[in-house]
C-alpha positions in Angstrom: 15.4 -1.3 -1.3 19.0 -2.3 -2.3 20.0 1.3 -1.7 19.1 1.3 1.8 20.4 -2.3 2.3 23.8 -1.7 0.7 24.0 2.6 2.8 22.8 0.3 6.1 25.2 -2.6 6.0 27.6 -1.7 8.3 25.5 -0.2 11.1 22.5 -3.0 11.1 22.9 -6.4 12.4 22.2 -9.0 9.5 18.7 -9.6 11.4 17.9 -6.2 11.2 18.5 -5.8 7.5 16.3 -8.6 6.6 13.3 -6.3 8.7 13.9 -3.2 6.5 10.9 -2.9 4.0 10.5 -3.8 1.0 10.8 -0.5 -0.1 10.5 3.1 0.5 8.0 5.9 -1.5 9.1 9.7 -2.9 6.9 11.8 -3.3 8.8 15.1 -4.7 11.6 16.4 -2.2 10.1 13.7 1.0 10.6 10.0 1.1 8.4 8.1 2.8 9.0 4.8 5.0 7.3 2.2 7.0 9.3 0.7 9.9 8.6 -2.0 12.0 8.9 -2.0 15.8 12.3 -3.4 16.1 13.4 -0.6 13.7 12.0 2.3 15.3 15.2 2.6 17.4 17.8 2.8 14.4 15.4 5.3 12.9 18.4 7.6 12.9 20.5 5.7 10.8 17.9 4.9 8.3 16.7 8.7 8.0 20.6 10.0 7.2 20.7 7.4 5.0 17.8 8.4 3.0 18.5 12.1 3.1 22.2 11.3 1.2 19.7 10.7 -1.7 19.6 13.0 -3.9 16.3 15.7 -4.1 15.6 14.2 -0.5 15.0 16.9 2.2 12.6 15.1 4.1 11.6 11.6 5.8 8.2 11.0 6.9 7.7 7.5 8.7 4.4 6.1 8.0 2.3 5.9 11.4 -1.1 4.0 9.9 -3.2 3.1 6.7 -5.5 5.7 5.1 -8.6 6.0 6.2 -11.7 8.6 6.5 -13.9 10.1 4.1 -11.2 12.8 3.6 -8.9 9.5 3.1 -6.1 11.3 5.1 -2.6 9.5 5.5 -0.9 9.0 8.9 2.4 10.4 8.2 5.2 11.7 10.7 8.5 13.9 9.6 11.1 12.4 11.7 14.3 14.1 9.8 15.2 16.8 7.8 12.7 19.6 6.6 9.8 19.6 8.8 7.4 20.6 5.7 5.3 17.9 4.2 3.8 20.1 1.1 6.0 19.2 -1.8 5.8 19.2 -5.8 5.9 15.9 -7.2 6.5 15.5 -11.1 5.4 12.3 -12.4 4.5 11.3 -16.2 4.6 15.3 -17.7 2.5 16.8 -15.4 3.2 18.7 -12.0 1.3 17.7 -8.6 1.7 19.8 -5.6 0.4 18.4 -2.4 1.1 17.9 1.6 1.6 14.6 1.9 0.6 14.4 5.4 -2.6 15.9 4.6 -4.3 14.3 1.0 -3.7 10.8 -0.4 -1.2 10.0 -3.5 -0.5 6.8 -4.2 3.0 5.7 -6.3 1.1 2.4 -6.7 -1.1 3.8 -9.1 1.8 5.2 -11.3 1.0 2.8 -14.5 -2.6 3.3 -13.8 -2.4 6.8 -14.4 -0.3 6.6 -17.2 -2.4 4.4 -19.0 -5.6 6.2 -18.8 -5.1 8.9 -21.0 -4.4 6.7 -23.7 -7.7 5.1 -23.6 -9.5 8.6 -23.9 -11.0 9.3 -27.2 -10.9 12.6 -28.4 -14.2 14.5 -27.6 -14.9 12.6 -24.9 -16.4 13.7 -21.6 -15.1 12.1 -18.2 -16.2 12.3 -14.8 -13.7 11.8 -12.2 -15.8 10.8 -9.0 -13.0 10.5 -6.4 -10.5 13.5 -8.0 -8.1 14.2 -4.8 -5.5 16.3 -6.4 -5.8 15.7 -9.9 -4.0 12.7 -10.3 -6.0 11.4 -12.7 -7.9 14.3 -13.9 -4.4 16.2 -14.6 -3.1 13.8 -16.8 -6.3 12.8 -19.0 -7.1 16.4 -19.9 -2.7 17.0 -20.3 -2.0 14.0 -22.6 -5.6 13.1 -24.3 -8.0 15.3 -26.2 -11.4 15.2 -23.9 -14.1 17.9 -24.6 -14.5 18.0 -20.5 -13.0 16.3 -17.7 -15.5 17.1 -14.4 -12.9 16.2 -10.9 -15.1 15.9 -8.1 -13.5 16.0 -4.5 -14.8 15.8 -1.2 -12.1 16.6 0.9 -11.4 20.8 1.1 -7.6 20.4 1.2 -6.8 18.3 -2.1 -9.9 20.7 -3.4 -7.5 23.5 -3.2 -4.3 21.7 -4.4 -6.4 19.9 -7.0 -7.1 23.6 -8.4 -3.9 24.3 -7.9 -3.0 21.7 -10.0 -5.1 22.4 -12.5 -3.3 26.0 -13.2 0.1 24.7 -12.4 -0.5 22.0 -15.5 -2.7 24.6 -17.5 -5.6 22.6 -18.1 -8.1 24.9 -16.9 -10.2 25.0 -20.1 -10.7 21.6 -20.1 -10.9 20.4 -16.5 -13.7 21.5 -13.9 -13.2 21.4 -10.7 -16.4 20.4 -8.2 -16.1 20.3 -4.6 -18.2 18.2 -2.5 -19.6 14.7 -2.1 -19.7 12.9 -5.6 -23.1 11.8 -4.5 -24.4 15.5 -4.3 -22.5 17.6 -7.4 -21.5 14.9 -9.6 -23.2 15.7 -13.4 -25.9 13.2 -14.3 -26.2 11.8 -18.0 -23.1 13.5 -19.4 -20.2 11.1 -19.2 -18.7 8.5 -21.6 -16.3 7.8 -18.9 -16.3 7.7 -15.3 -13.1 7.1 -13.3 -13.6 5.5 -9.6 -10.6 5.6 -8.7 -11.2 5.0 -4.4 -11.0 1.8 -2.2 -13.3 -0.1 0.3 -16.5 1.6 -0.5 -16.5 2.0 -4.4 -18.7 -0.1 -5.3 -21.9 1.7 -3.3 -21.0 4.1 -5.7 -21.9 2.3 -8.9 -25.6 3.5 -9.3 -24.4 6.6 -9.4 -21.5 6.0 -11.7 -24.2 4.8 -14.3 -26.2 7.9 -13.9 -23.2 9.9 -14.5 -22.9 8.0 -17.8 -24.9 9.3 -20.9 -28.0 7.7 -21.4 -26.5 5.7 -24.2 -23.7 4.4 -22.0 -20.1 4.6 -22.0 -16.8 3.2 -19.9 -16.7 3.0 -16.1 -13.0 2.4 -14.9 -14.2 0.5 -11.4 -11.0 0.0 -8.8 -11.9 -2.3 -5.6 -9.8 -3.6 -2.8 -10.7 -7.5 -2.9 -9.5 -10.6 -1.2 -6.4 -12.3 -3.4 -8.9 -15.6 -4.2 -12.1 -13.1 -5.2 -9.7 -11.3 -7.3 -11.4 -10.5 -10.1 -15.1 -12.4 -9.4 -16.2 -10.1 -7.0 -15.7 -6.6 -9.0 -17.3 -8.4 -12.4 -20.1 -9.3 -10.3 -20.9 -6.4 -8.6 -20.6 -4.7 -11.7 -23.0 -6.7 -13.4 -25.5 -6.7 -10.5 -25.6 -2.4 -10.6 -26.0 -2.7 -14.1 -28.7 -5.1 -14.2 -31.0 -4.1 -17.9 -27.9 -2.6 -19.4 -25.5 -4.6 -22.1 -22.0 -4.9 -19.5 -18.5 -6.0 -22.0 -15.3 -5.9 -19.6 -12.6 -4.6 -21.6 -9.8 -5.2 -19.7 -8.8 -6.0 -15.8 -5.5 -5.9 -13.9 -4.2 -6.4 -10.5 -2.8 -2.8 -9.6 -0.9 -3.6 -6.3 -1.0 -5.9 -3.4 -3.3 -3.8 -1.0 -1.6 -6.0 1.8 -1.3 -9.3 2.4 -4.6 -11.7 0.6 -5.8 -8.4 -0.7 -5.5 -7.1 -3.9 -6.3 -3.5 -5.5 -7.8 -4.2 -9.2 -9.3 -2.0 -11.6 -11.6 -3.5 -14.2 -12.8 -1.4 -17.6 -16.2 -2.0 -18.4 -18.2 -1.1 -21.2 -22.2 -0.5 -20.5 -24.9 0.2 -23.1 -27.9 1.7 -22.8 -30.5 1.1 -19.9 -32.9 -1.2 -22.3 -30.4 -3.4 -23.2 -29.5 -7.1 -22.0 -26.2 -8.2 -20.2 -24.1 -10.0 -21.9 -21.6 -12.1 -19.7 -18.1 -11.8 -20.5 
């Protein structure tokens, strides 16, 4: 935030500086900012401030957390172009999306870079929680799967997901499937299955391990956890749905402080086939 620190300087008291956040998200053309209460009224000055930025056209101020089946944000344009659909370029690979509308997360920017490299060629992978193709996009754009399957719930980032899909021309490889994962997900053809939601994931495990081919295959499991549970809880629960099966974790990492004590992680876990034995790690 040392842009908006240094741009702000001489019309914020010193007190009022130390509120601003620690920083600010862009999502193509719009930036995005949380403000606290005893900001709101120099609102103005910290939107003309962000729309001297280059490529900014828009400010949205961030009104609540995401929430909802359809995990729709709580966004607000207070300055500048009063659309919130956008195209946002990121790692190769084109995303158009309203931003008030569908979920897309700049904390999940390594995550989704590092994916496709872990993708073997041939492989089949089921994205259970698609949205708009952030993952899906760049795992069938930068590896060499046989078949990526993105599955979305919510109708709007449905459409932009397919849009996405044509923008980024990986139609032959990616297949859209709209509806609840639960319902239209493909059982017993995976070697991968991303889960890439929050708060609920992990009721979602049995049927990440159906998705799975019968002789197993990598589940990428993300969870929102309390800071001193940080990597306990997820190993466990992931070892509890796979009770009968071989479990190896191959790798975990702390993806972003969630908010304060709480920590987003993603763990990689290998699971053999249903008769086989776990094997702690």
């Amino acid at each position: 935030m040392r842009y908006l620190r240094e741009a702000l300087r001489s019309v914020l008291t010193p007190k009022e500086i130390e509120l601003l956040p620690a920083g600010f998200n862009r999502v193509g053309h719009i930036a995005i900012i949380s403000l606290p209460p005893q900001l709101l009224p120099k609102q103005g000055e910290v939107t003309r401030a962000l729309l001297r930025l280059r490529g900014v056209r828009t400010v949205a101020l961030r009104e609540g957390v995401i929430s909802g089946r359809y995990r729709r944000p709580k966004l607000k344009v207070i300055a500048g172009d009063p659309s919130t659909e956008t195209v946002h370029r990121e790692n190769g690979c084109l995303f158009k999306l309203d931003v008030a509308q569908v979920m897309f997360s700049l904390g999940n920017v390594y995550e989704r870079a590092r994916l496709p490299k872990l993708v073997q060629p041939g492989e089949v992978v089921a994205d259970l929680f698609a949205g708009v193709g952030q993952f899906s996009v760049p795992i069938a754009k930068h590896a060499r799967p046989s078949q990526v399957y993105a599955v979305e719930l919510n109708p709007v980032a449905y459409g932009y997901l397919r849009e996405n899909i044509r923008l980024n021309r990986v139609g032959h490889v990616v297949k859209p499937l709209l509806g609840d994962c639960s319902a239209v997900a493909p059982r017993g053809v995976a070697d991968r299955v991303m889960m890439g939601i929050l708060h609920v994931t992990h009721r979602y495990l049995p049927l990440a391990l159906e998705v799975l081919k019968p002789s197993g295959g990598v589940i990428h499991y993300h969870e929102s956890v309390p800071s001193e549970l940080r990597f306990e809880r997820p190993i466990r629960r992931m070892f509890d749905a796979a009770a009968g099966r071989e479990v190896e974790i191959l790798g975990k990492r702390v993806v972003k402080r969630y908010a304060p004590g709480v920590d987003h992680v993603v763990i990689d876990v290998m699971v053999g086939k249903a008769s086989g034995k776990n094997i702690p790690s």
